[in-house]
N, C-alpha and C positions, 0 to 999 in steps of 0.2 A: 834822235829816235824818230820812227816815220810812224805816225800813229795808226795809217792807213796798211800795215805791212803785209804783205804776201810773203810768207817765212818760207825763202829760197835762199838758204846758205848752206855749204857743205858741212857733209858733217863730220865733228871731231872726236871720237867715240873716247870716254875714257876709260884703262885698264881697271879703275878701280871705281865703286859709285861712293862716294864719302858718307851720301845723305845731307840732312841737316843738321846743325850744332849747337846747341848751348851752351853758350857761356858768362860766366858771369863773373861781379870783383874786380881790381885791380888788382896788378902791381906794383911793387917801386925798384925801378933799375936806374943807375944812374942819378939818383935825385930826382927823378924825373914819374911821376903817375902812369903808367902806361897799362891800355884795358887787356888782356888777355885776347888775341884776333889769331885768328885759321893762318898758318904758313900760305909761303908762296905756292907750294905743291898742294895740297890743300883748293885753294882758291884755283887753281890753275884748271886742276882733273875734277874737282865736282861735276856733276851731273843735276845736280840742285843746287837753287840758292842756299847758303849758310846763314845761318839766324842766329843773330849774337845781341845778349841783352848789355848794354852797357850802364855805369853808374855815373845819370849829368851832376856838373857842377849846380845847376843854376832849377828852377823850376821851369816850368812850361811858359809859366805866363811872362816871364821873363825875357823869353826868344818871342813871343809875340809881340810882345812890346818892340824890341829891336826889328824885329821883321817888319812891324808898320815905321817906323823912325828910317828903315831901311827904304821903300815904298814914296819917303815925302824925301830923303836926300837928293838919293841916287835913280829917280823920274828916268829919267836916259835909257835907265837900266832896265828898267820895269816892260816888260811883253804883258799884256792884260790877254786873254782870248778866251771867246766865248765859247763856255762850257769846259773847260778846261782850266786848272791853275791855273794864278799867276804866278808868273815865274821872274824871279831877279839875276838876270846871269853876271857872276861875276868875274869870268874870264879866265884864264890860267892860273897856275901856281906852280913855277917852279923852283919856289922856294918864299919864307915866311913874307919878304920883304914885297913879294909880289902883290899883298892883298890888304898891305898897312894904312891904304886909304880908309877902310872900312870898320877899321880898327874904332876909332872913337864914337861912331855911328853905334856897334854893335858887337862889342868888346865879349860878352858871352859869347856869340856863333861861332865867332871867331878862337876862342880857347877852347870851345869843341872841335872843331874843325885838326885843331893845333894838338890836340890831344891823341884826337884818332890817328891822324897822319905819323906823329914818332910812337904811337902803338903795335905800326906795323915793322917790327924789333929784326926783321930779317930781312927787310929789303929797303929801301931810300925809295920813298914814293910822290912822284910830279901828277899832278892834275893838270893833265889838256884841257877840262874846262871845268866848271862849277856853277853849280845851278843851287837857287833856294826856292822852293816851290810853294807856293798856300794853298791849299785845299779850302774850299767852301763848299755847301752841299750841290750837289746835282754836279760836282764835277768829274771827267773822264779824260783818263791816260789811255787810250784803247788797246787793244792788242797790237806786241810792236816785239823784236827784238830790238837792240843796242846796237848801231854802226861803229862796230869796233875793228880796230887796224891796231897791227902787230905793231907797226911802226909809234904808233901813239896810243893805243885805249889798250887796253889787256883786262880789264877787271871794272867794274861799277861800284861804287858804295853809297848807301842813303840812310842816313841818319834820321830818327825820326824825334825831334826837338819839341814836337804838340803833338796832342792825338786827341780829340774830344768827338763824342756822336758816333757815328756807326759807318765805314765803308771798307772796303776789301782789296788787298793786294792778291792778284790771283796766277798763277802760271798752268800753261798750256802744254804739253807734247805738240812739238811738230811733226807732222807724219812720215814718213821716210822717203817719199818724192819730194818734200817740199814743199806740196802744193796747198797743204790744209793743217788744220789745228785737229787733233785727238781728245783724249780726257781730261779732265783737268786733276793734276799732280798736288797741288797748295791751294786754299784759299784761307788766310788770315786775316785781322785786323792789325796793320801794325800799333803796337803800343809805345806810347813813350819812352824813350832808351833803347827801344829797339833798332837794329844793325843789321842792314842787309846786305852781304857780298853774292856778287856771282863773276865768274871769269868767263873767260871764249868757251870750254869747252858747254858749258848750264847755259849760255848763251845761244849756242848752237842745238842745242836739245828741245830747249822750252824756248815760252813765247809770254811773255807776261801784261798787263792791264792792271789799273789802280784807278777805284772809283769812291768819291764818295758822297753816299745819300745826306747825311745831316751831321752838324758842327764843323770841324775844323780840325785840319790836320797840317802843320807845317816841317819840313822836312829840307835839307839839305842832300845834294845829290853831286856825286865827286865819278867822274870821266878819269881813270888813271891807267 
């Protein structure tokens, strides 16, 4: 993401505008827990981000604790930057064994993680990369679209594992040279379980920022 972005992408207009979605509950297919998430088609032709509440295994405090236990393992991993999250990247996945380091660190993030991925029940989905982000107060994600390539990224998702204090995920219209931001479309607080998809085409439309004033919000974020 370029936090600095001048939103110059073309644009992919879609036939249909889906809006935004609620949902909520599980299933069980398979033996298997899986949340109820937007189709391929769906995620593809939005024109807005989808809002999906999902149901965590674990509580908040829980992925806090692993997120700092994650912070004192995997140091290497850790980007600190001022005013902004900190971010832990943990690199690809294309598939479960790709991330089984992390596993005993942080055994909850990772069955979230694991949960959402065979949720998505109509497509086999790899993450190009994977980011855990912490929010502290006074931090900003500025206004940016997603460097997304057909060939690797097609869609974003961010789970949000903590949510305490007060900050705002917010999206933008880009205007139709490219050259400037319009109205603003959304501004929420994500909440705990909260689940945010957008694909190329909500990509290409809006321009989005996450800021926030006071507590703490930590989140996982999946490039696929």
């Amino acid at each position: 993401c370029d936090d600095a972005m001048a939103a110059t992408s073309q644009k992919h207009r879609s036939k249909k505008s889906l809006g935004q979605r609620q949902l909520s509950g599980a299933q069980t297919l398979s033996g298997w827990d899986r949340w109820r998430l937007p189709s391929v088609q769906e995620i593809s032709f939005s024109t807005t981000p989808l809002a999906v509440h999902v149901e965590l295994q674990k509580s908040a405090d829980v992925y806090l604790q692993e997120a700092d236990a994650m912070r004192f393992s995997f140091p290497e991993l850790v980007w600190s930057r001022n005013g902004k999250p900190d971010k832990v990247s943990l690199g690809p996945r294309n598939q479960q064994e790709d991330w089984q380091r992390f596993r005993s660190t942080c055994p909850a993030i990772m069955e979230a993680v694991d949960q959402l991925l065979r949720s998505f029940a109509d497509q086999l989905v790899e993450v190009t990369f994977g980011d855990v982000l912490d929010y502290g107060p006074g931090h900003l994600l500025g206004w940016h679209q997603d460097n997304m390539d057909l060939k690797r990224h097609l869609f974003t998702v961010v789970l949000t594992l903590a949510s305490d204090g007060d900050g705002r995920c917010e999206w933008r219209r880009i205007a139709h040279d490219g050259k400037g931001l319009e109205e603003v479309v959304s501004s929420t607080m994500p909440s705990f379980g909260n689940l945010a998809i957008h694909g190329l085409t909500c990509n290409n439309e809006l321009a989005h920022r996450v800021f926030w004033d006071q507590g703490r919000r930590l989140a996982v974020v999946l490039f696929c």
